[in-house]
PLY file of the C-alpha trace (Angstrom):
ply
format ascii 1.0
element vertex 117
property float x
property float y
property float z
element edge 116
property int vertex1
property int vertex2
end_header
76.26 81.56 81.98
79.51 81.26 80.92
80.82 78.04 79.21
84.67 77.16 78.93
86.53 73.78 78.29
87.99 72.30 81.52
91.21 72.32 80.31
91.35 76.21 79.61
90.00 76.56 84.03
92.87 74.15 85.09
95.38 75.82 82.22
94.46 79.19 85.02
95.44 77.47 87.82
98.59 76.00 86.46
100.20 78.90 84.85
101.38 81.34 87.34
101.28 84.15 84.49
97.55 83.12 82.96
96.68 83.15 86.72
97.76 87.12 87.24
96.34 87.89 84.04
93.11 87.38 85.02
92.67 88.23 87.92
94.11 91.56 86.83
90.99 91.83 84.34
88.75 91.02 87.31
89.90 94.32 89.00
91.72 92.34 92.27
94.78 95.44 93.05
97.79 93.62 94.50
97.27 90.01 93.49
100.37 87.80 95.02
99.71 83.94 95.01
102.39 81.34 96.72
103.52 78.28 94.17
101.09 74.88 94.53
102.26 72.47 97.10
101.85 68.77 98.02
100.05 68.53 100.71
101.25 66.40 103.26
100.34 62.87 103.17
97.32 63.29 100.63
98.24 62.45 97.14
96.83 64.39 94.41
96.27 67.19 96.56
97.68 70.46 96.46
97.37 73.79 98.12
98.90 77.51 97.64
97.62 81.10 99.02
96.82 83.95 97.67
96.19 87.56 98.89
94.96 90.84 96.75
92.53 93.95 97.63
89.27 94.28 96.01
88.76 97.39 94.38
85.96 100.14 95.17
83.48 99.23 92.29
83.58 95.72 93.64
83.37 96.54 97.79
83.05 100.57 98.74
85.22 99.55 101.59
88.16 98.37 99.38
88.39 95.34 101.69
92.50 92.95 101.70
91.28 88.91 101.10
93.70 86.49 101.63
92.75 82.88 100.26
93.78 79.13 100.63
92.85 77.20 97.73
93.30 73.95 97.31
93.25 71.69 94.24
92.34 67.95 94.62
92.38 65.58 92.20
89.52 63.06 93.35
89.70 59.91 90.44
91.88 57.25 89.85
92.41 58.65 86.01
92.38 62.40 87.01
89.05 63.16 85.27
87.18 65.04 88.07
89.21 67.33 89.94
87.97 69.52 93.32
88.63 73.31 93.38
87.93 74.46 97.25
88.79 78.21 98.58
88.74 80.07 101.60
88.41 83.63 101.61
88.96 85.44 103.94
87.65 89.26 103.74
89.54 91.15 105.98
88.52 94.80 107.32
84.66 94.47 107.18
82.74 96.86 109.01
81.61 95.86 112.53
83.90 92.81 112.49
87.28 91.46 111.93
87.07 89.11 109.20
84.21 87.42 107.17
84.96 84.01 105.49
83.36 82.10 102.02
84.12 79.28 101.20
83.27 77.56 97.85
83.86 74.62 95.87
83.88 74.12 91.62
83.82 70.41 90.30
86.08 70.32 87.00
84.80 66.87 85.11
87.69 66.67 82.94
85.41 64.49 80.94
83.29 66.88 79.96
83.60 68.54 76.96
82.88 71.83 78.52
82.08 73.68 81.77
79.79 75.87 82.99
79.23 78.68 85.42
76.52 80.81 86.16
77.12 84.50 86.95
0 1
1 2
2 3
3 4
4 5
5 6
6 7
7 8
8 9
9 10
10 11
11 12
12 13
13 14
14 15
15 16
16 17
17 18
18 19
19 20
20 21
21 22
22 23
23 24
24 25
25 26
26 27
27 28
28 29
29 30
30 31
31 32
32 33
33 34
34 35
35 36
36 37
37 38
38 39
39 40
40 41
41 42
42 43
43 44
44 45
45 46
46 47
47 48
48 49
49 50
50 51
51 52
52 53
53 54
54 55
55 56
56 57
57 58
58 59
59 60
60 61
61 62
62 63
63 64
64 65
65 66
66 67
67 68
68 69
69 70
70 71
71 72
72 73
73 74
74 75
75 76
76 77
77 78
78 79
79 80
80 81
81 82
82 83
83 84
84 85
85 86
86 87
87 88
88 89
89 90
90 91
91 92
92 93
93 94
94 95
95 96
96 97
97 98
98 99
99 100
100 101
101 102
102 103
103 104
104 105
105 106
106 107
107 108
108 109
109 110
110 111
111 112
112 113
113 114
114 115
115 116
């Protein structure tokens, strides 16, 4: 289990060079992610995409993801914000794409976060 203060996740999402960094570290070849945007409509909630390749020790097939993620901020005094993505895995064997989707709850209010491994 790891344990982190909310404001060090967000400060990942936020900064565009933090954000490379790590996933870097995590092994992801090719990492390119598009600026957050508003989403239309829907305050407090903003998307961007991403796309990298996952390296051999993490799939032997090397497999291109491209992801939406979206970042919604759910209370009136920003406290609990919504992290949702949608992978998709692209070249899997015997098919043509395989999705996950997940969410993370970031209670701002916390003092810190965890996340098992």
């Amino acid at each position: 289990m790891i344990c982190l203060q909310a404001e060090s996740v967000l400060s990942v999402f936020k900064n565009k060079d933090l954000d490379e960094r790590v996933h870097e570290k995590l092994g992801l070849i090719d990492y390119k992610s598009t600026g957050w945007e508003n989403v239309d409509q829907k305050p407090g909630v903003q998307r961007r995409q991403e796309s990298y390749t996952l390296n051999r020790q993490i799939s032997q097939f090397g497999s291109k993801v491209s992801c939406i993620q979206q970042i919604t901020v759910t209370s009136e005094d920003a406290k609990k914000i919504v992290i949702d993505d949608m992978l998709t895995l692209h070249d899997v064997p015997f098919g043509d794409h395989f999705q996950v989707i997940s969410s993370m709850i970031v209670d701002k209010s916390k003092i810190s976060f965890c996340m098992s491994m």
